[in-house]
mmJSON file of the N, C-alpha and C atoms, coordinates in Angstrom:
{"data_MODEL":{"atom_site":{
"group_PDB":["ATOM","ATOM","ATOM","ATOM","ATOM","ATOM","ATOM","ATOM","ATOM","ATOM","ATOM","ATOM","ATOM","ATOM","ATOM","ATOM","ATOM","ATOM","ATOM","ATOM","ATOM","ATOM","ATOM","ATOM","ATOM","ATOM","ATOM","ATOM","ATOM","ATOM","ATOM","ATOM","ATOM","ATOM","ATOM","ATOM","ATOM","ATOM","ATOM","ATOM","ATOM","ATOM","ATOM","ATOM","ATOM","ATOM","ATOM","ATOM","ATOM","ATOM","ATOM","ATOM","ATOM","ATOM","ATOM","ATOM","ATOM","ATOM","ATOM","ATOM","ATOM","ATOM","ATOM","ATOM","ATOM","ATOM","ATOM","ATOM","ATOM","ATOM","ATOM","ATOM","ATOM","ATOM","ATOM","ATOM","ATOM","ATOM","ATOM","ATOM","ATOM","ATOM","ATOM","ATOM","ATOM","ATOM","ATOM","ATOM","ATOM","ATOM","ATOM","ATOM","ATOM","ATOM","ATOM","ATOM","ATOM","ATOM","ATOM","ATOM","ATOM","ATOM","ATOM","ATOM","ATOM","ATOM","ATOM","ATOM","ATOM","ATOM","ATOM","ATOM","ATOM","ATOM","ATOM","ATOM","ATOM","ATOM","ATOM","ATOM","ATOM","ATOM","ATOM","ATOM","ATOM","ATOM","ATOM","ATOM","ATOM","ATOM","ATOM","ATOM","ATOM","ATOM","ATOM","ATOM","ATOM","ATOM","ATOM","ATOM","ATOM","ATOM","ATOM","ATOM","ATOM","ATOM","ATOM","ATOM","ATOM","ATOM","ATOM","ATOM","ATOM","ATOM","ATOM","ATOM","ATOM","ATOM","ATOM","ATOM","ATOM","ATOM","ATOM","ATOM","ATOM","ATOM","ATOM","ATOM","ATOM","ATOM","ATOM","ATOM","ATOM","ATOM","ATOM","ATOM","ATOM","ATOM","ATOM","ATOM","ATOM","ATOM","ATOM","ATOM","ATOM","ATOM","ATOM","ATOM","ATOM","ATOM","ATOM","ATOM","ATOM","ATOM","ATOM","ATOM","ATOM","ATOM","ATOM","ATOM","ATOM","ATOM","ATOM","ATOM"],
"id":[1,2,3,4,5,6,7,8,9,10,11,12,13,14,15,16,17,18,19,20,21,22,23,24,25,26,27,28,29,30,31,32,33,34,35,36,37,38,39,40,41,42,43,44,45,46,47,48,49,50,51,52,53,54,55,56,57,58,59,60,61,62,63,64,65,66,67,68,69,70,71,72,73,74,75,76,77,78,79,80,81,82,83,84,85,86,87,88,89,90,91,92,93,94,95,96,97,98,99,100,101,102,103,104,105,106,107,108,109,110,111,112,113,114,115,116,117,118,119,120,121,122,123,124,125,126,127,128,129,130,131,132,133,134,135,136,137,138,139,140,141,142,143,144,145,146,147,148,149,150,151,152,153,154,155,156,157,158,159,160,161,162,163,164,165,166,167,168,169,170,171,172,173,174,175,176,177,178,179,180,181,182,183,184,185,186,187,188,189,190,191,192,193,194,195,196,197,198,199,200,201,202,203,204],
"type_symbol":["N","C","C","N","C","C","N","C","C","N","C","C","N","C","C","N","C","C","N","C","C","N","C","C","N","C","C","N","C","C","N","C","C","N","C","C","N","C","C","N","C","C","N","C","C","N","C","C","N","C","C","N","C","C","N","C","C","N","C","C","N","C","C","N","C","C","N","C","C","N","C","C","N","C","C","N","C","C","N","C","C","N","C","C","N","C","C","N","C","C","N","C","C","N","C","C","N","C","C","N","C","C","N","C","C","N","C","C","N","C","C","N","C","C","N","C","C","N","C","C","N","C","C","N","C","C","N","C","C","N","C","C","N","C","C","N","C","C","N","C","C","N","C","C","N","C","C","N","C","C","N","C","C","N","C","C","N","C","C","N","C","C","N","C","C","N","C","C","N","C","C","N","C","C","N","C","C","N","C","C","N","C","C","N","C","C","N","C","C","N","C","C","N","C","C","N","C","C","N","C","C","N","C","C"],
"label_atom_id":["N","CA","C","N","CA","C","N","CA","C","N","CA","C","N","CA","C","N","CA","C","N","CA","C","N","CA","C","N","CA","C","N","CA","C","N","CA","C","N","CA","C","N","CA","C","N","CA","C","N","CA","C","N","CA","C","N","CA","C","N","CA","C","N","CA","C","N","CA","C","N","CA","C","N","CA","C","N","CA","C","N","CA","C","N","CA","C","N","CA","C","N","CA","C","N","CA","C","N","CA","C","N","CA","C","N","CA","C","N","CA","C","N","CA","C","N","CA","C","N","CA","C","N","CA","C","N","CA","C","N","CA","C","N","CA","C","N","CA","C","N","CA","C","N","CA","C","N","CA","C","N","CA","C","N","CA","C","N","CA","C","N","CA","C","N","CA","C","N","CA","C","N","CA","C","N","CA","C","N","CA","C","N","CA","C","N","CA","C","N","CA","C","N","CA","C","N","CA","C","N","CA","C","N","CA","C","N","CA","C","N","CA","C","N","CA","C","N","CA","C","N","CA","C","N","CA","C","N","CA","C","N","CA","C","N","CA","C"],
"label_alt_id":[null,null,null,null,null,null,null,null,null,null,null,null,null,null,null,null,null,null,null,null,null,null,null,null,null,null,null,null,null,null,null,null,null,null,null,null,null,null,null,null,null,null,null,null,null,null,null,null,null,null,null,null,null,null,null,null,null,null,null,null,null,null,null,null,null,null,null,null,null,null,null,null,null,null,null,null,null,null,null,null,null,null,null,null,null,null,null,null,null,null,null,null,null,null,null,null,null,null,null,null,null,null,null,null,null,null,null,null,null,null,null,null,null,null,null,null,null,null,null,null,null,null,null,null,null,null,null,null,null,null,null,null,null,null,null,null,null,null,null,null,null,null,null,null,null,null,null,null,null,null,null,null,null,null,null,null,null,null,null,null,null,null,null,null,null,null,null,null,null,null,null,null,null,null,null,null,null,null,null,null,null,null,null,null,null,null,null,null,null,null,null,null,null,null,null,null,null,null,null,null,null,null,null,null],
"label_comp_id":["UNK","UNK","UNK","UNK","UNK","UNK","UNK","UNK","UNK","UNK","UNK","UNK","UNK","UNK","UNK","UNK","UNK","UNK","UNK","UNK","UNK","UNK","UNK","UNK","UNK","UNK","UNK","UNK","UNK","UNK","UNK","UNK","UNK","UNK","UNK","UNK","UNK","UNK","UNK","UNK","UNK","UNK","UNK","UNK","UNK","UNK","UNK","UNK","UNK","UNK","UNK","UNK","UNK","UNK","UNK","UNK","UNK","UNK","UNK","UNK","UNK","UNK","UNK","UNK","UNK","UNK","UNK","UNK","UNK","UNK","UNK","UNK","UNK","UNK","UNK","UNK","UNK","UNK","UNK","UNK","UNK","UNK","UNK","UNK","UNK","UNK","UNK","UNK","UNK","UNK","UNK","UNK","UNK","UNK","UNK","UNK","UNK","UNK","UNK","UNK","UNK","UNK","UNK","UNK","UNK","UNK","UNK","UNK","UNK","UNK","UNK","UNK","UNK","UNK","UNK","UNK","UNK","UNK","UNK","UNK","UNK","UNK","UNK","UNK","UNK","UNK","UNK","UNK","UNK","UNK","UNK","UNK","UNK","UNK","UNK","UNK","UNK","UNK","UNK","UNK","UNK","UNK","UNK","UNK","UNK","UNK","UNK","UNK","UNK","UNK","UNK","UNK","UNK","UNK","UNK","UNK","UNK","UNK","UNK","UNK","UNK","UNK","UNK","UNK","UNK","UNK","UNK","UNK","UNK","UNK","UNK","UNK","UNK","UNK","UNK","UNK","UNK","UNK","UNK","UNK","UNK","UNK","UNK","UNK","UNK","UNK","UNK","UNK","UNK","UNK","UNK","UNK","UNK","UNK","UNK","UNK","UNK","UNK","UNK","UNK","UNK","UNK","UNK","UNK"],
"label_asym_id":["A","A","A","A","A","A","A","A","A","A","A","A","A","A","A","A","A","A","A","A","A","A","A","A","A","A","A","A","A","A","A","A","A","A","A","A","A","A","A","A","A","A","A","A","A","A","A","A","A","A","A","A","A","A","A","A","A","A","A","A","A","A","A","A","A","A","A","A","A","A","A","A","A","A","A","A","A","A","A","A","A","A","A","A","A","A","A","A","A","A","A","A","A","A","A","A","A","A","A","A","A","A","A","A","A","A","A","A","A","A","A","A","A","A","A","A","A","A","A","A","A","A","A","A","A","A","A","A","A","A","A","A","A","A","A","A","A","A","A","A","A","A","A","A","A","A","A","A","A","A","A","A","A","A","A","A","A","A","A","A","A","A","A","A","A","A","A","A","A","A","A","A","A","A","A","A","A","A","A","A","A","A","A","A","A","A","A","A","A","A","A","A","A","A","A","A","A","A","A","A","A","A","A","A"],
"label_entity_id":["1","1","1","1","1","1","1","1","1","1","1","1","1","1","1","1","1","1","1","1","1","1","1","1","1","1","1","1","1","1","1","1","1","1","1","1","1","1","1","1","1","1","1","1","1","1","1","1","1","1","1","1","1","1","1","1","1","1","1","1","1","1","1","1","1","1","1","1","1","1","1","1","1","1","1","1","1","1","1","1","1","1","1","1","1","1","1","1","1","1","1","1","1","1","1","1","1","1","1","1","1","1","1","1","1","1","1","1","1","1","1","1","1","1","1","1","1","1","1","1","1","1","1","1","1","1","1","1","1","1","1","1","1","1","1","1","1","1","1","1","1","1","1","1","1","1","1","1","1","1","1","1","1","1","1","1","1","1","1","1","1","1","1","1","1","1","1","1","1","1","1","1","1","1","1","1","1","1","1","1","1","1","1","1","1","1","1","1","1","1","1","1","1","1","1","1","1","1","1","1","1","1","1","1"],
"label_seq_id":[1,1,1,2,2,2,3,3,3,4,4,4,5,5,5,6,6,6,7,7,7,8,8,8,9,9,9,10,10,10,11,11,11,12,12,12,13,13,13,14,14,14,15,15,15,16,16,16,17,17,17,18,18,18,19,19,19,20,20,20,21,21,21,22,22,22,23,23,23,24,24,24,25,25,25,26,26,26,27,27,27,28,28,28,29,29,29,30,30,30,31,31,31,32,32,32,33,33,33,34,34,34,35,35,35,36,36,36,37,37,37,38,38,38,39,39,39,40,40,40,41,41,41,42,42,42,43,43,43,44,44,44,45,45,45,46,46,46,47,47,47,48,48,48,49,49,49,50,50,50,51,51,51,52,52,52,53,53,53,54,54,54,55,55,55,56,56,56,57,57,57,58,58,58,59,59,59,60,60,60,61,61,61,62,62,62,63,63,63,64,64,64,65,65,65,66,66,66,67,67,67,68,68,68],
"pdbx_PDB_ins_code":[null,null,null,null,null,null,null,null,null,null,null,null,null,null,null,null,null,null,null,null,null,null,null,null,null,null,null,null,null,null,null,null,null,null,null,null,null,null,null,null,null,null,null,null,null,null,null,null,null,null,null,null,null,null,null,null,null,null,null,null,null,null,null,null,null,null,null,null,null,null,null,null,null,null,null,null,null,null,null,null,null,null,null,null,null,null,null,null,null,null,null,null,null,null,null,null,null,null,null,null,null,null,null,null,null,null,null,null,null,null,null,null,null,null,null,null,null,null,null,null,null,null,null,null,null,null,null,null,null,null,null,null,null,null,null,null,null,null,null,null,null,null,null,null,null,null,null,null,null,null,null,null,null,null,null,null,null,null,null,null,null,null,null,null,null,null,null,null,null,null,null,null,null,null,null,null,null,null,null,null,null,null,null,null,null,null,null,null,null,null,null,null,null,null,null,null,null,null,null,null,null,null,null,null],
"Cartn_x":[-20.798,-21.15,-19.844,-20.02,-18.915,-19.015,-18.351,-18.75,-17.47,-17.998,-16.779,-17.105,-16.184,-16.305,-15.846,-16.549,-15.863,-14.51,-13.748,-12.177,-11.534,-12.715,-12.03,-11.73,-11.623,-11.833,-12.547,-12.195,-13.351,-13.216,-14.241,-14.635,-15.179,-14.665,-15.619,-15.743,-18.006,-18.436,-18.633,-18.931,-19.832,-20.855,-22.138,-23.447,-23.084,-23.275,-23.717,-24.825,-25.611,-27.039,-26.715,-25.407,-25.005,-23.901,-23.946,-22.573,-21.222,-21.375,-20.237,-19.545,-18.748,-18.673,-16.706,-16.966,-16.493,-15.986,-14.948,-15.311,-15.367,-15.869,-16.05,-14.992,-14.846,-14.221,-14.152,-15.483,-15.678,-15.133,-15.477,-14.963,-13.293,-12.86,-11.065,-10.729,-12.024,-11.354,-11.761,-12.948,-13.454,-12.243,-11.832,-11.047,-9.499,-9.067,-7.987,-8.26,-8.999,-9.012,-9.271,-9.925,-10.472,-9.259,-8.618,-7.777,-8.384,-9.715,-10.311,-9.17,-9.495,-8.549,-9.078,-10.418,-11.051,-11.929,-12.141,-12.361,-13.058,-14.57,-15.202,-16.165,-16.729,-17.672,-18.56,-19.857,-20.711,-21.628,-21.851,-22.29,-23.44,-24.346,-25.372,-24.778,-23.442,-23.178,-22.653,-21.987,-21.907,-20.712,-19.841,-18.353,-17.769,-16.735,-15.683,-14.544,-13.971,-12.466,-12.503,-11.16,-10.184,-10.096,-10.261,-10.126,-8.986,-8.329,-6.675,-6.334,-5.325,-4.627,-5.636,-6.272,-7.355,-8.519,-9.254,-10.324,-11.09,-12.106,-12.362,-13.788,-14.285,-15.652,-16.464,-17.414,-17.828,-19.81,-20.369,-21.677,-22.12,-23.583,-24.259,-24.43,-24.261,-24.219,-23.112,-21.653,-20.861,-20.214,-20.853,-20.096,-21.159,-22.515,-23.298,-22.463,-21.675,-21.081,-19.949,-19.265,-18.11,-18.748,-19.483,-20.51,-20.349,-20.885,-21.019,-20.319],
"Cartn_y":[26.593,26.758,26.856,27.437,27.723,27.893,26.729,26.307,27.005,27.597,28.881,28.102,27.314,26.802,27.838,27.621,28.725,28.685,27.701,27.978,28.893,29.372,29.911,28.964,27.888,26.542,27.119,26.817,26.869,25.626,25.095,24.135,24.339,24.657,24.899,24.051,24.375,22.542,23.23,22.293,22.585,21.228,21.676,20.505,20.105,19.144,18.548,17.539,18.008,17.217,15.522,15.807,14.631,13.725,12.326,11.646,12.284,13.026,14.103,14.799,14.324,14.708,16.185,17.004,17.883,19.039,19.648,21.259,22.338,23.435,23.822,25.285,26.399,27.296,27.916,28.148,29.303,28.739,27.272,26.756,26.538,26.64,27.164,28.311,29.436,30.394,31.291,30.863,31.108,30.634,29.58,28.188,29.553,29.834,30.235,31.469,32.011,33.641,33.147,32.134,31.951,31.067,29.775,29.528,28.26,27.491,26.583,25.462,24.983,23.663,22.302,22.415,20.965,22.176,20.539,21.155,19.744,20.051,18.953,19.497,18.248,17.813,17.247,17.076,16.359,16.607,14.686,14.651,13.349,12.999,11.654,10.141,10.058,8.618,8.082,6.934,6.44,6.319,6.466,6.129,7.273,7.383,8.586,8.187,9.766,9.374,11.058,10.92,12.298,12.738,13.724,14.531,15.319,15.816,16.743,15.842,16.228,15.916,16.99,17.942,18.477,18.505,18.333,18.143,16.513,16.4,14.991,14.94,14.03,13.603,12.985,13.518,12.671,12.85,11.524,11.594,12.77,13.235,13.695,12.992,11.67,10.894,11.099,11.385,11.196,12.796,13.984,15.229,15.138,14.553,14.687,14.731,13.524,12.338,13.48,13.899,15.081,16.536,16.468,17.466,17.63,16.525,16.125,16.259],
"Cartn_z":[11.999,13.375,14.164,15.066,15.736,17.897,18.075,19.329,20.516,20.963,22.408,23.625,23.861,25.713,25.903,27.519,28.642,28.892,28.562,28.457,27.272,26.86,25.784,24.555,24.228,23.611,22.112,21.118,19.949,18.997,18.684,17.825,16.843,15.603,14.102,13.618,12.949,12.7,11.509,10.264,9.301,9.376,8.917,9.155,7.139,6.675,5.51,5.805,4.666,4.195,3.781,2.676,2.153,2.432,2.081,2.533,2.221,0.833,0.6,1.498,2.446,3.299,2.741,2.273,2.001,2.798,3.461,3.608,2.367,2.471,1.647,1.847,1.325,1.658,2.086,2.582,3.866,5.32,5.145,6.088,6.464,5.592,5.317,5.968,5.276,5.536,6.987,7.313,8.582,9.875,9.462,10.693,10.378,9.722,9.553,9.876,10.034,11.14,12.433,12.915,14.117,15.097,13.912,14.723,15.666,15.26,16.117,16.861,17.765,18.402,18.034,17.322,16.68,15.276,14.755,13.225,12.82,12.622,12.543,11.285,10.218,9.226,9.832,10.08,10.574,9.506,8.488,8.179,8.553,7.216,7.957,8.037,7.833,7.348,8.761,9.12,10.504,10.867,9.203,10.276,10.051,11.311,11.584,10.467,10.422,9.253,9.626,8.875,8.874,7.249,6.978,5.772,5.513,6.605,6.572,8.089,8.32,9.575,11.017,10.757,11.452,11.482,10.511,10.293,10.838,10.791,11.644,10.84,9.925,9.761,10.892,11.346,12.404,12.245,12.672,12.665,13.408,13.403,14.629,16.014,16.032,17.373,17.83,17.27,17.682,18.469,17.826,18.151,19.436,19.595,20.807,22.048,21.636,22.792,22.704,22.008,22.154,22.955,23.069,23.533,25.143,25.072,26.799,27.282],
"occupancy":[1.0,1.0,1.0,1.0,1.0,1.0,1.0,1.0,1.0,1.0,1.0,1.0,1.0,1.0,1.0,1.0,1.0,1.0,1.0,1.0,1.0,1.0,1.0,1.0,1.0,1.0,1.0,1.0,1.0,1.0,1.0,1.0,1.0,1.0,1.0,1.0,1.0,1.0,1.0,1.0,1.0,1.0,1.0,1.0,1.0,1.0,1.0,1.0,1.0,1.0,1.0,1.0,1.0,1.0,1.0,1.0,1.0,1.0,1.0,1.0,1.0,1.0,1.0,1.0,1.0,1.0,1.0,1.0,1.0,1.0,1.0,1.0,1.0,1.0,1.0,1.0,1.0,1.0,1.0,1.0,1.0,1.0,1.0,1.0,1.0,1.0,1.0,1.0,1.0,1.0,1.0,1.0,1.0,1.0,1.0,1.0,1.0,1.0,1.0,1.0,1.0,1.0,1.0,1.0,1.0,1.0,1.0,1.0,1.0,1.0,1.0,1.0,1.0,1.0,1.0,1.0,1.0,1.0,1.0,1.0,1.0,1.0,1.0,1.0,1.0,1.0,1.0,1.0,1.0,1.0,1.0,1.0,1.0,1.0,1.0,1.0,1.0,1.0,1.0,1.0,1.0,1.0,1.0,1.0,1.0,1.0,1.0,1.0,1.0,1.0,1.0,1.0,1.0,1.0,1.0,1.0,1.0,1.0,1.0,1.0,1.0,1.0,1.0,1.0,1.0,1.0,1.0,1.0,1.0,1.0,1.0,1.0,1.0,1.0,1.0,1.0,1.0,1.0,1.0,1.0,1.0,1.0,1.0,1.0,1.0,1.0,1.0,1.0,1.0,1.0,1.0,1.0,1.0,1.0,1.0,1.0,1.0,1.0,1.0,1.0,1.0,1.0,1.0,1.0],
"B_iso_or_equiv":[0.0,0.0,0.0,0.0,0.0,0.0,0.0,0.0,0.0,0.0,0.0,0.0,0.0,0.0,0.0,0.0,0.0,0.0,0.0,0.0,0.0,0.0,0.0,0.0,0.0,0.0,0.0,0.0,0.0,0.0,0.0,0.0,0.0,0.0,0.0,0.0,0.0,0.0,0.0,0.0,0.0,0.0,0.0,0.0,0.0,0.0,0.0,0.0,0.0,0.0,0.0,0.0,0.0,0.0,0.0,0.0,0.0,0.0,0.0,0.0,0.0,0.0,0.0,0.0,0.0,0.0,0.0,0.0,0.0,0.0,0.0,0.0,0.0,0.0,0.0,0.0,0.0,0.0,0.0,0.0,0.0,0.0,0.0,0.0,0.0,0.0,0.0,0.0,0.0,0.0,0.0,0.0,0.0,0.0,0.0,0.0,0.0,0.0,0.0,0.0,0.0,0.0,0.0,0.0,0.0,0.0,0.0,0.0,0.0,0.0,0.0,0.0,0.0,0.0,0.0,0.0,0.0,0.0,0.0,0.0,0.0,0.0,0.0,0.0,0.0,0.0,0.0,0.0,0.0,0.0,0.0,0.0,0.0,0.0,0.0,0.0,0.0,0.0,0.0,0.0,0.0,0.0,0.0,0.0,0.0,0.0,0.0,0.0,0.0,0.0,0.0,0.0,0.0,0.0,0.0,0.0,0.0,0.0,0.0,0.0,0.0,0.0,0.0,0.0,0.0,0.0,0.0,0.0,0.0,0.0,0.0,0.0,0.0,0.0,0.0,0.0,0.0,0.0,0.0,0.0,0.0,0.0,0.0,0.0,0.0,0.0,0.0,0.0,0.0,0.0,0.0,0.0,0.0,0.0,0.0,0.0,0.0,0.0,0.0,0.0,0.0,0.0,0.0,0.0],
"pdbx_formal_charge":[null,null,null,null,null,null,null,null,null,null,null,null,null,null,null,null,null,null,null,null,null,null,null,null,null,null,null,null,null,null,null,null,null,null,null,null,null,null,null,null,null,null,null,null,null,null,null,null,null,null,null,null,null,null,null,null,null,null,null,null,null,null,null,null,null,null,null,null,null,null,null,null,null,null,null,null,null,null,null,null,null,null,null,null,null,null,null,null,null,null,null,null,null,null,null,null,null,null,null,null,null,null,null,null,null,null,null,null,null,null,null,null,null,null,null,null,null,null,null,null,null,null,null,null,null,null,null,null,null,null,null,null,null,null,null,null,null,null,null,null,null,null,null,null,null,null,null,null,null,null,null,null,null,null,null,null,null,null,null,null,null,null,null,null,null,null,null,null,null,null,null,null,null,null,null,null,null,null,null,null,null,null,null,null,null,null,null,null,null,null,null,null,null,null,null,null,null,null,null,null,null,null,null,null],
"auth_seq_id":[1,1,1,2,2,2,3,3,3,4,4,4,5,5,5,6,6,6,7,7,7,8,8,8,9,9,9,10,10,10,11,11,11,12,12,12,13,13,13,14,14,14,15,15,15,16,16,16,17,17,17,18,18,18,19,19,19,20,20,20,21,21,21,22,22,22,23,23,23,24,24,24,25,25,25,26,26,26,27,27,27,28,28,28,29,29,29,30,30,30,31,31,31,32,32,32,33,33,33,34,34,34,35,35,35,36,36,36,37,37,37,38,38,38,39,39,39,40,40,40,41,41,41,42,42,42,43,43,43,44,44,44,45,45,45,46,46,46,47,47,47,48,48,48,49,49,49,50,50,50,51,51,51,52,52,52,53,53,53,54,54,54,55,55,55,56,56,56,57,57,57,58,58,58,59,59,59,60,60,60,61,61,61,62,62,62,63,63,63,64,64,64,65,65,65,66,66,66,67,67,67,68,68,68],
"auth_comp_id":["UNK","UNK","UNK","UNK","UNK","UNK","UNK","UNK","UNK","UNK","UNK","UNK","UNK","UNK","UNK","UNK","UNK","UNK","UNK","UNK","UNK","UNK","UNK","UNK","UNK","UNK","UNK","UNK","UNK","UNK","UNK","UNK","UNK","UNK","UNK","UNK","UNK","UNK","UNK","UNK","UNK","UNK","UNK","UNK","UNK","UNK","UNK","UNK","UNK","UNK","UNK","UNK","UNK","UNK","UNK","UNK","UNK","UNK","UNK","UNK","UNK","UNK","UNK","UNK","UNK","UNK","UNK","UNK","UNK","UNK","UNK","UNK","UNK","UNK","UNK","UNK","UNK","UNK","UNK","UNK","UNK","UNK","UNK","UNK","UNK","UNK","UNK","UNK","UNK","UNK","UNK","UNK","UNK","UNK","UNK","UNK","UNK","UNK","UNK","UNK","UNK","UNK","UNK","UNK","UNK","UNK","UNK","UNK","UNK","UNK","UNK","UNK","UNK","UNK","UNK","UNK","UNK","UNK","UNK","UNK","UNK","UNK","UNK","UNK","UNK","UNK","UNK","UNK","UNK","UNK","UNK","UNK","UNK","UNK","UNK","UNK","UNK","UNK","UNK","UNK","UNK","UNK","UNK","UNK","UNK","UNK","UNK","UNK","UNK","UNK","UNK","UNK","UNK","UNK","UNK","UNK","UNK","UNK","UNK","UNK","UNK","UNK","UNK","UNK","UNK","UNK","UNK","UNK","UNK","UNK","UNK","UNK","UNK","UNK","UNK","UNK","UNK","UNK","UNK","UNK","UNK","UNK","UNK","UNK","UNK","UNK","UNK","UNK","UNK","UNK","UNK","UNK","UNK","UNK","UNK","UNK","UNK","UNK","UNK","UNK","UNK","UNK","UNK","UNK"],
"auth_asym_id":["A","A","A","A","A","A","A","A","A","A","A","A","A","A","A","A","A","A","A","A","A","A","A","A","A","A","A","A","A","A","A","A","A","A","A","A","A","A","A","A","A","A","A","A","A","A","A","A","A","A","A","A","A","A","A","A","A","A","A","A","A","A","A","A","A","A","A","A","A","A","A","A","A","A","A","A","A","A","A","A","A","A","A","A","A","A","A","A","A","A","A","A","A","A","A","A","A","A","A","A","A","A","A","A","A","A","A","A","A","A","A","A","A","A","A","A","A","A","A","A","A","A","A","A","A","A","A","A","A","A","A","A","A","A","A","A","A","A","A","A","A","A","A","A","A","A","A","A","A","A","A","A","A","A","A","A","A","A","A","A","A","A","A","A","A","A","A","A","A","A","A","A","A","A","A","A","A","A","A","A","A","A","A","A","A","A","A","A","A","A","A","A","A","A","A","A","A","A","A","A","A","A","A","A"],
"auth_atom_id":["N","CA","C","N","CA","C","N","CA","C","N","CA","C","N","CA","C","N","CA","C","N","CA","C","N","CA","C","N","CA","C","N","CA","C","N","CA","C","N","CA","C","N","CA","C","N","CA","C","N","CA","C","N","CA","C","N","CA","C","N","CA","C","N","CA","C","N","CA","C","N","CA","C","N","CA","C","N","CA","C","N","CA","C","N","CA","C","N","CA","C","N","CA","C","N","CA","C","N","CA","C","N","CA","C","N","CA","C","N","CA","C","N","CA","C","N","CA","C","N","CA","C","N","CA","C","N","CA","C","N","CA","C","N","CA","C","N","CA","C","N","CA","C","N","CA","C","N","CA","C","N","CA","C","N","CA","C","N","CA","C","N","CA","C","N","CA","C","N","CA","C","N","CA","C","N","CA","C","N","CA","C","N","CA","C","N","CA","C","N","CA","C","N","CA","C","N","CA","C","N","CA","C","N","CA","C","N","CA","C","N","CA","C","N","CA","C","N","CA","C","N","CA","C","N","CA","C","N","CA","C","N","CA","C","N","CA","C"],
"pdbx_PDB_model_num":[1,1,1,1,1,1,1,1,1,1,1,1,1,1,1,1,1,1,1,1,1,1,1,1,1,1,1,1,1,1,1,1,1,1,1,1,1,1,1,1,1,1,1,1,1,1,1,1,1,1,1,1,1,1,1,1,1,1,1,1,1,1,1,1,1,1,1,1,1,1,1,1,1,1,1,1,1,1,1,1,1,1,1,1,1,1,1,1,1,1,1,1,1,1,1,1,1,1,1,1,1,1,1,1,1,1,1,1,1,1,1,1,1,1,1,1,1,1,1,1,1,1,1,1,1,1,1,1,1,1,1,1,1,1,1,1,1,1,1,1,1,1,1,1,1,1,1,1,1,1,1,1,1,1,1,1,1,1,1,1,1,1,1,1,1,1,1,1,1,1,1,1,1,1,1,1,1,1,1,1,1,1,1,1,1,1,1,1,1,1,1,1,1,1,1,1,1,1,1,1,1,1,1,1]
}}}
C-alpha cells in the first residue's frame, strides 16, 4: 500500500496476516523506485520495533494514530 499526502509525502505499508513480521521483496523493490519518507510493516502483534534503520514494525492501532 502506498500512502501520497498532499505534501507530496509518501508512506509505503505492507499489511501481514502473521506475527512474522517480514518485508518481503517487492516491498524492497517497490520503496526503492518510489523513494518513501516512512516505511512501515503492519502486522497483528502489539509491540513496535524496527527491522532496518527505516523500516518500522508497527500494529494497526498504531499507524491509525500515525494517520491522524
Amino acid at each position: 500500500m502506498l500512502l501520497s499526502w498532499p505534501n507530496g509525502e509518501l508512506w509505503a505499508i505492507e499489511v501481514k496476516r502473521s506475527l512474522a513480521a517480514r518485508a518481503e521483496k517487492g516491498f524492497y523493490v517497490a520503496c526503492s523506485g518510489l523513494n518513501p519518507s516512512r516505511k512501515f510493516i503492519v502486522y497483528p502483534g502489539t509491540k513496535c520495533y524496527r527491522i532496518t534503520s527505516d523500516i518500522e514494525v508497527i500494529s494497526p492501532s498504531v499507524l491509525v494514530s500515525a494517520v491522524r
